[in-house]
N, CA, C and O atoms as a GROMACS GRO file, in nm:
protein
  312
    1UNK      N    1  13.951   8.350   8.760
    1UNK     CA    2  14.034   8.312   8.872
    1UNK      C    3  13.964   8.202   8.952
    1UNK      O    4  13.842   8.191   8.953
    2UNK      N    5  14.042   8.125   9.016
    2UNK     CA    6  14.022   8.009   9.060
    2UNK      C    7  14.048   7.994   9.216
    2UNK      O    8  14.150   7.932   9.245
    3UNK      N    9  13.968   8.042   9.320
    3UNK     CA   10  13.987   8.084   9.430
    3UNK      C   11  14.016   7.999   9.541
    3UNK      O   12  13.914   7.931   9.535
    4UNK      N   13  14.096   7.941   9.664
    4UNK     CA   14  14.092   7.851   9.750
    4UNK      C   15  14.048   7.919   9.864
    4UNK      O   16  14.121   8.017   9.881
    5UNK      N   17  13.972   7.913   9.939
    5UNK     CA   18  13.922   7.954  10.046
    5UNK      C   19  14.011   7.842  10.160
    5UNK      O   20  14.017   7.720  10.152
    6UNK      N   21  14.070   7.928  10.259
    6UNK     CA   22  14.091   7.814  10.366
    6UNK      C   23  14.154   7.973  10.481
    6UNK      O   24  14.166   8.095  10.466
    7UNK      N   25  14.182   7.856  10.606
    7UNK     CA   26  14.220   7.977  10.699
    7UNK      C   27  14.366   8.013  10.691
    7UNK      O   28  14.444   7.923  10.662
    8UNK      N   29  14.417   8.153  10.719
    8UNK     CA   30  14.525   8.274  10.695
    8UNK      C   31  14.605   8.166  10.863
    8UNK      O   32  14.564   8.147  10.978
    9UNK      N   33  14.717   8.129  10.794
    9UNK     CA   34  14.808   8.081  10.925
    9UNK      C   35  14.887   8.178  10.915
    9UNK      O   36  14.919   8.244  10.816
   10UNK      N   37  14.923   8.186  11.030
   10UNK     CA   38  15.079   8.246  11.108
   10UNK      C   39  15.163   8.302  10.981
   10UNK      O   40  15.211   8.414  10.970
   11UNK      N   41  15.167   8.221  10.908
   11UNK     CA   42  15.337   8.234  10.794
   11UNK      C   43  15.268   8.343  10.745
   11UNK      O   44  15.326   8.451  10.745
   12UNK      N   45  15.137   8.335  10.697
   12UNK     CA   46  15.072   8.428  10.618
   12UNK      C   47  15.054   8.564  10.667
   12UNK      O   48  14.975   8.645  10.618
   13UNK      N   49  15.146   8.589  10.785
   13UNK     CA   50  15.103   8.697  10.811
   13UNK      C   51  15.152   8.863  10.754
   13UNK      O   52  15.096   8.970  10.777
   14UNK      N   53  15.285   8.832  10.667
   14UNK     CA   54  15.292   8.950  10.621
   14UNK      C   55  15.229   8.970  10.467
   14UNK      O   56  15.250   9.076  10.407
   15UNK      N   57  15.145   8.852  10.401
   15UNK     CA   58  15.052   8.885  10.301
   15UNK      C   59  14.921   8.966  10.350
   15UNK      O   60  14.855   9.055  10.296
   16UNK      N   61  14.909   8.906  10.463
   16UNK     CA   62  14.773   8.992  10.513
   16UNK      C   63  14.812   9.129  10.600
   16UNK      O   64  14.715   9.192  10.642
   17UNK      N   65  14.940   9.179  10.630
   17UNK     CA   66  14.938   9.307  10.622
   17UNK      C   67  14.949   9.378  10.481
   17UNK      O   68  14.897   9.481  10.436
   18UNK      N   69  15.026   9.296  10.435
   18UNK     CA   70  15.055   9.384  10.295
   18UNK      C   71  14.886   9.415  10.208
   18UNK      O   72  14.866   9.515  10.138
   19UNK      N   73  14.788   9.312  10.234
   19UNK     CA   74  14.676   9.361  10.200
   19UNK      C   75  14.582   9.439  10.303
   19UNK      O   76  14.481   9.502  10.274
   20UNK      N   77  14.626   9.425  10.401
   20UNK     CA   78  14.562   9.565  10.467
   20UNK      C   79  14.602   9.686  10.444
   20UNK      O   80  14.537   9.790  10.459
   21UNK      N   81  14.716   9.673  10.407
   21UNK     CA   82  14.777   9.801  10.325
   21UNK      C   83  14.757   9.853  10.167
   21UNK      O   84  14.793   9.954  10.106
   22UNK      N   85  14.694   9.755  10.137
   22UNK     CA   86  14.648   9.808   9.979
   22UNK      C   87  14.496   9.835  10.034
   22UNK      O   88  14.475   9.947  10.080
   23UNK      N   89  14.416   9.765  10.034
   23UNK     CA   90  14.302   9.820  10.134
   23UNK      C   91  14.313   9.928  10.173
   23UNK      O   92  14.283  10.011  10.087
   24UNK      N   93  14.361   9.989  10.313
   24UNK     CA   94  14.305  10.085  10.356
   24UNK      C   95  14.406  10.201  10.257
   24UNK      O   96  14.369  10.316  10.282
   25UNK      N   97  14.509  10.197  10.166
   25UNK     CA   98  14.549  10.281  10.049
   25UNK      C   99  14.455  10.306  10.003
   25UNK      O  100  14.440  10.428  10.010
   26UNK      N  101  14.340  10.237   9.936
   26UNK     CA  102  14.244  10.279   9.864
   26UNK      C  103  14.124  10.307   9.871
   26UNK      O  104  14.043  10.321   9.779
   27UNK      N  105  14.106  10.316   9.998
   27UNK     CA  106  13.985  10.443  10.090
   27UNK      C  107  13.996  10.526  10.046
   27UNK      O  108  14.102  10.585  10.025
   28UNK      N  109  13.880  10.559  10.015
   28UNK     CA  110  13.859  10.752   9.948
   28UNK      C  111  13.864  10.826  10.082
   28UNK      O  112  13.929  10.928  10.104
   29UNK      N  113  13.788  10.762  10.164
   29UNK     CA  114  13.824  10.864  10.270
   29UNK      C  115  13.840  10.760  10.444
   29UNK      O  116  13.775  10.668  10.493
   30UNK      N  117  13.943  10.826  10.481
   30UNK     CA  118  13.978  10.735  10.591
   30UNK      C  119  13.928  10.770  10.748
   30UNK      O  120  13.906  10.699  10.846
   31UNK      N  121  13.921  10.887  10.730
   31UNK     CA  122  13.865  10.979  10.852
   31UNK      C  123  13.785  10.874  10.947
   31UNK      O  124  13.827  10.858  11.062
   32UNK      N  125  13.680  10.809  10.904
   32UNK     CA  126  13.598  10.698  10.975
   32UNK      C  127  13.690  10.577  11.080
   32UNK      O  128  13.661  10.514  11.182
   33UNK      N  129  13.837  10.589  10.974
   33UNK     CA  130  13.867  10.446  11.019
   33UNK      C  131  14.010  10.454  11.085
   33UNK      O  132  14.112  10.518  11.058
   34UNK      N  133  13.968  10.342  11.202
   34UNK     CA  134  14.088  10.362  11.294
   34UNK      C  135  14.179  10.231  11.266
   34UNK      O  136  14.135  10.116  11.277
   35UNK      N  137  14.341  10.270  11.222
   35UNK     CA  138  14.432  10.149  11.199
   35UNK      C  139  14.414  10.044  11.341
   35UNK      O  140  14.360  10.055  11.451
   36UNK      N  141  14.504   9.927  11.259
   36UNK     CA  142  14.514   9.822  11.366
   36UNK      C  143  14.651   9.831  11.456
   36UNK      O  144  14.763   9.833  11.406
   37UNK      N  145  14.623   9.836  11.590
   37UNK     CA  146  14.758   9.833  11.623
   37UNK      C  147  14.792   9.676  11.598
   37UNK      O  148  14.720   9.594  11.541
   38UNK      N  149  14.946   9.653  11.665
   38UNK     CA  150  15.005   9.577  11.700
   38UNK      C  151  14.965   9.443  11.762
   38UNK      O  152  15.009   9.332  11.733
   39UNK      N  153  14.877   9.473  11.850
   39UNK     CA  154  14.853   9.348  11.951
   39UNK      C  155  14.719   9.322  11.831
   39UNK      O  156  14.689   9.206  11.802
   40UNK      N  157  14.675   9.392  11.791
   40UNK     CA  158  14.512   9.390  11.702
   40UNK      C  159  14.567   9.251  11.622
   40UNK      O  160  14.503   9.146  11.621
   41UNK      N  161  14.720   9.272  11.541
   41UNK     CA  162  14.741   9.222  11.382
   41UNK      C  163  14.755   9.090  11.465
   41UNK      O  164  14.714   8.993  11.400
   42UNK      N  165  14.805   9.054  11.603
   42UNK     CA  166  14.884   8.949  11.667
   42UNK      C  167  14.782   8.896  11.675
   42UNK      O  168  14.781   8.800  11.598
   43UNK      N  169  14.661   8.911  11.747
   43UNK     CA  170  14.546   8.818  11.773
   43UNK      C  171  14.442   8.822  11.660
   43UNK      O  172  14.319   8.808  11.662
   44UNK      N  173  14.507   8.840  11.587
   44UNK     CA  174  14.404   8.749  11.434
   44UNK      C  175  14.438   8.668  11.420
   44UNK      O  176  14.370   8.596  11.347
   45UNK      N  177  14.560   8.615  11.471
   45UNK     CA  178  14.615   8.432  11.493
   45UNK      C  179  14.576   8.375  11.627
   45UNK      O  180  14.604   8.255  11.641
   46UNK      N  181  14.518   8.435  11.729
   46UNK     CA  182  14.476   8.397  11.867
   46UNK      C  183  14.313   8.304  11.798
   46UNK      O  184  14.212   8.361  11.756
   47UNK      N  185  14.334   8.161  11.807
   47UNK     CA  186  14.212   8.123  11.792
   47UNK      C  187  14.136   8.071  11.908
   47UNK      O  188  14.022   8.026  11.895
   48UNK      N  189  14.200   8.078  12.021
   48UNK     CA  190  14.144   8.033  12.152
   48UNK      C  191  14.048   8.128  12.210
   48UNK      O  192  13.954   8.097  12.283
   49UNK      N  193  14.093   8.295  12.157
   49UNK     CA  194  14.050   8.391  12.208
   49UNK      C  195  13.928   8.496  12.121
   49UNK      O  196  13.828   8.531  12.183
   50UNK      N  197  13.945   8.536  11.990
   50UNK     CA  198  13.944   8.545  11.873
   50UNK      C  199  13.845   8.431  11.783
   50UNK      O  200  13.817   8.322  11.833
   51UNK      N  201  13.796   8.471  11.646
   51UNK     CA  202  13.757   8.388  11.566
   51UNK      C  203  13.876   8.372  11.496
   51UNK      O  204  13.979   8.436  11.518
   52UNK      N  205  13.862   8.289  11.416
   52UNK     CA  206  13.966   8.279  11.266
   52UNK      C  207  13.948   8.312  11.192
   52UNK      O  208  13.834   8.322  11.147
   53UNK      N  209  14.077   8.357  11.124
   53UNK     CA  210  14.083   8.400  10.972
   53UNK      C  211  14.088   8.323  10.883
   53UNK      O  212  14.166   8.229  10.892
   54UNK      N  213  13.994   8.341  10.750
   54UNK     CA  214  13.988   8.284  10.647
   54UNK      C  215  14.017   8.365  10.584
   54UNK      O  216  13.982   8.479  10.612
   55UNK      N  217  14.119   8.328  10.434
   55UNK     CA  218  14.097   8.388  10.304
   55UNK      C  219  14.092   8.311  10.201
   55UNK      O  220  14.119   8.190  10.196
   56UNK      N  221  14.061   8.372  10.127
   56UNK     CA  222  14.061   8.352   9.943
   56UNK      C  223  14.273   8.363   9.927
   56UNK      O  224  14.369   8.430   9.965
   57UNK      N  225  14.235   8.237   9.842
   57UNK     CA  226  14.408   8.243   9.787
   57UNK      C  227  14.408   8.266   9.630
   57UNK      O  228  14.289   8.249   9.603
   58UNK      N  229  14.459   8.288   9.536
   58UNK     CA  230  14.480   8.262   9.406
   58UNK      C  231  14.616   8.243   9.419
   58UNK      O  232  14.707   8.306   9.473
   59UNK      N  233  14.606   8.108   9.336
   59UNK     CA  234  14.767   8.027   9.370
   59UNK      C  235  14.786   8.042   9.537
   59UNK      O  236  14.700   8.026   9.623
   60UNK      N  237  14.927   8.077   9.554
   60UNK     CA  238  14.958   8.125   9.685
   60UNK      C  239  14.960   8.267   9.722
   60UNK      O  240  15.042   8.309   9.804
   61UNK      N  241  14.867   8.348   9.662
   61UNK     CA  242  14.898   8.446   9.711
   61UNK      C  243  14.719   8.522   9.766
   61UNK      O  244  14.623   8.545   9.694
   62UNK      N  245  14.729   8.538   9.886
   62UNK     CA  246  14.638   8.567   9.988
   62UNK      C  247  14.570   8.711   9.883
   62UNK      O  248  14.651   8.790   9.835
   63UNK      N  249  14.441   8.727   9.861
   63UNK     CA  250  14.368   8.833   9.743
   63UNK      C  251  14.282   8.853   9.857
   63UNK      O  252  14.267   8.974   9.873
   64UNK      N  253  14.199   8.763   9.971
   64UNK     CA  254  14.102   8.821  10.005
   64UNK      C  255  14.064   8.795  10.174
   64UNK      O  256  14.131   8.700  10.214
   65UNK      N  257  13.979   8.850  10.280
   65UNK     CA  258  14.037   8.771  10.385
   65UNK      C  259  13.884   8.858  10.464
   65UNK      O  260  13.832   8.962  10.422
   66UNK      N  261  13.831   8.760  10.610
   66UNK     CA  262  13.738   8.753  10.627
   66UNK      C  263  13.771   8.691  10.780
   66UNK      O  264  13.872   8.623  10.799
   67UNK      N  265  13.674   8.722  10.885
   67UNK     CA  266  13.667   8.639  10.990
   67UNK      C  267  13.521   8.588  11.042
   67UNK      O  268  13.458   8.692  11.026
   68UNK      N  269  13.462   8.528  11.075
   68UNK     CA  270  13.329   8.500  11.125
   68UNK      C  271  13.341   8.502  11.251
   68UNK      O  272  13.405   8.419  11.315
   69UNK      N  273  13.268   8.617  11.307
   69UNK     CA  274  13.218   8.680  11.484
   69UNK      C  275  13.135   8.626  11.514
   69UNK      O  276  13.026   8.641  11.459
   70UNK      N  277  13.154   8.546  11.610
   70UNK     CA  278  13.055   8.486  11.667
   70UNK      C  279  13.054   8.521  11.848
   70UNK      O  280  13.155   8.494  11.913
   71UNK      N  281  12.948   8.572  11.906
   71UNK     CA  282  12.946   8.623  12.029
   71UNK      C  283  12.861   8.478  12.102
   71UNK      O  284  12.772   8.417  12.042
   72UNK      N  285  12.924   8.429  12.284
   72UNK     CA  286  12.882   8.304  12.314
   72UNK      C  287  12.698   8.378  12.386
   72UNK      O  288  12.644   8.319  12.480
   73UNK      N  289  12.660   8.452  12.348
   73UNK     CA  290  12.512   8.471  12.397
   73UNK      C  291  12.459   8.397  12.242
   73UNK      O  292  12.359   8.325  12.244
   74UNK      N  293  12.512   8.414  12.149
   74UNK     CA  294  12.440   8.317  12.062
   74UNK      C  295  12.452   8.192  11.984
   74UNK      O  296  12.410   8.145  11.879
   75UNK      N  297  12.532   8.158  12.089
   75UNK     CA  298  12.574   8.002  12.112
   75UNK      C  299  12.609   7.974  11.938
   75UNK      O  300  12.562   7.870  11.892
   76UNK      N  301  12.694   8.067  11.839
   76UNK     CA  302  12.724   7.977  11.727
   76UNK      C  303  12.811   7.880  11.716
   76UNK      O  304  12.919   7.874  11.774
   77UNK      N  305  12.753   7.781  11.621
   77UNK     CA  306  12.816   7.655  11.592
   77UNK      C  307  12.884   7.644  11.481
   77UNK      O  308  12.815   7.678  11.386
   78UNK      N  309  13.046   7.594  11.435
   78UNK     CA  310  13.025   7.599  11.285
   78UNK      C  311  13.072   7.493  11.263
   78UNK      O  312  13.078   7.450  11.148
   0.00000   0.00000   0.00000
């Protein structure tokens, strides 16, 4: 597979629920983990506030997805 890395826009947003939903489907055990609400899924497109989302595409279809946290006490640059 032949992967495109770039950032998850807006349109993309019901590929990246639908893979949070195969994801957390295939937790052996979920007990640890608390779903995303609503406002959570909305500001993964907030980039003013928020980092951005990147994913992995094959063709057009969103396989993999990632954000880089960056807190301003350590002044990251990218």
């Amino acid at each position: 597979m032949n992967f495109v890395y770039k950032k998850i826009e807006k349109q993309d947003k019901e590929q990246l629920l639908k893979l949070i939903d195969i994801v957390l489907g295939s937790l052996e055990n979920t007990e640890y983990f608390i779903p995303y609400e609503p406002w959570e899924i909305e500001s993964m497109f907030d980039e003013k506030n928020y980092a951005p989302l990147y994913g992995a595409y094959d063709k057009d279809k969103l396989v993999r997805n990632g954000a880089i946290i960056c807190f301003a006490r350590y002044a990251c640059r990218l």
